[in-house]
N, C-alpha and C positions, 0 to 999 in steps of 0.2 A: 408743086409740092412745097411744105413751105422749108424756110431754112434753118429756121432754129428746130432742132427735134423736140419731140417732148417727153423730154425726162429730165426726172428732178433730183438735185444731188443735193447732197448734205453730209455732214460729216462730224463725228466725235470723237474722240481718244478711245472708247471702247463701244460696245452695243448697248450697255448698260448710260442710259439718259437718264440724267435729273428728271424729276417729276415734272418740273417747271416747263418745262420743254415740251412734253409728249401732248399737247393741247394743241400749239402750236405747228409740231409734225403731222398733227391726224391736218390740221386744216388743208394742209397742201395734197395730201391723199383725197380729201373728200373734196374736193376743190377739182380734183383732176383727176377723175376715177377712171380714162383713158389714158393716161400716161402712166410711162415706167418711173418707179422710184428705187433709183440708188445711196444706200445710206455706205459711207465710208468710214472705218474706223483709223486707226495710226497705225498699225498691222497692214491693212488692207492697201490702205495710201503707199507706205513702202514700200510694197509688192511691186505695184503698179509703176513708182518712177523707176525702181531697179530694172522692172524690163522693159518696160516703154518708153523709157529715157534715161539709159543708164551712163547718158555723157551727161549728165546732170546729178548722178548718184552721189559722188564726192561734195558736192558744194551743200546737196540738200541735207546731208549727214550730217554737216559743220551748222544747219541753222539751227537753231532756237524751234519751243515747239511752236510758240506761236507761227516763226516762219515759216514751218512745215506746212500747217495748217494753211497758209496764204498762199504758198506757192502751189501746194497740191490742188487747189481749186481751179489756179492759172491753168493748170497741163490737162486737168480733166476735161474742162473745157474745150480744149484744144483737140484732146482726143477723141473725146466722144459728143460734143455741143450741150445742149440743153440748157439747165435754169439753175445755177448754184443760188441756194439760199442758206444764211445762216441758219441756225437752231432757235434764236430768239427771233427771228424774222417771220410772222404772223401770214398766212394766204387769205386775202379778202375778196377777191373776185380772182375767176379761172383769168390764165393766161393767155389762151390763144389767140388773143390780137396784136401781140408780140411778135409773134413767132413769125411773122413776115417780114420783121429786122432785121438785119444783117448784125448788127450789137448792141449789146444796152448795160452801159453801166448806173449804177445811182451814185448819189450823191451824197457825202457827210452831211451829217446838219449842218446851219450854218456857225451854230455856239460852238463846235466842235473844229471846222475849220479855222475860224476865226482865233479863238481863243488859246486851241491846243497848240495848232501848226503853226499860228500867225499867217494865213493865207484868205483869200476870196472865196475862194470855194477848193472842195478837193474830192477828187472819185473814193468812193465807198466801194469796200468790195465784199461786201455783207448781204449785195445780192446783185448778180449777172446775168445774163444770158448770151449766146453764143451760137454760131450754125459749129460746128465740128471744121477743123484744120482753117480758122480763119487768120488773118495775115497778121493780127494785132497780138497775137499769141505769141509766136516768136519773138517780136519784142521784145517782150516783158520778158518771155525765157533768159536773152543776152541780159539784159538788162539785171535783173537778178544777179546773174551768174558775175556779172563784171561791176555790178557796184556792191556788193554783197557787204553789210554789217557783221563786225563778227566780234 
């Protein structure tokens, strides 16, 4: 079986998506008309770390939405595996030859590493994949939790 499952997560501040978007959404549905699609909103996201990870509930409360947004992809991942992709993040070919990775990050451009961070290169988290409870997750949980911007 393989290990990344297949389902697709995505996520907005309400159900209600820019126009600009919804092109973009259908391609990953028609892309993958046997996989589940889970759309998260910032309702739904807080639900899920208050009971799925509610020793993480205080710090997530203190981020910014952006960080909500970032970190809620980390745990989903965690919890449940599959394919997080942005909303401006386009499906151009199905994914299943993936899905026998153990993880897959991408990568920032390079004018964006470069330029913004002053680095080589830098992980993008605009789009993942993941098997469910993989070991790289908790990581970034602590990690969060203990360098946390506030």
């Amino acid at each position: 079986e393989h290990r990344i499952p297949r389902i697709i997560h995505q996520m907005w501040k309400t159900k209600k998506v820019h126009r600009v978007f919804s092109e973009y959404i259908k391609s990953w549905i028609r892309l993958h008309p046997f996989w589940e699609y889970r759309f998260w909103t910032d309702k739904s996201g807080e639900g899920f770390i208050k009971n799925v990870y509610p020793w993480f509930w205080d710090t997530f409360q203190d981020f910014s939405g952006i960080q909500r947004s970032d970190a809620l992809r980390y745990f989903i991942l965690h919890q449940y595996g599959g394919v997080y992709a942005d909303l401006d993040v386009e499906a151009v070919v199905p994914l299943d030859l993936i899905l026998n990775q153990t993880l897959t990050l991408s990568q920032e451009p390079l004018a964006h590493a470069v330029i913004l961070e002053n680095r080589d290169r830098q992980v993008c988290n605009a789009f993942m994949a993941s098997p469910p409870s993989h070991p790289f997750w908790p990581f970034v949980h602590a990690y969060m939790r203990d360098h946390q911007v506030r």
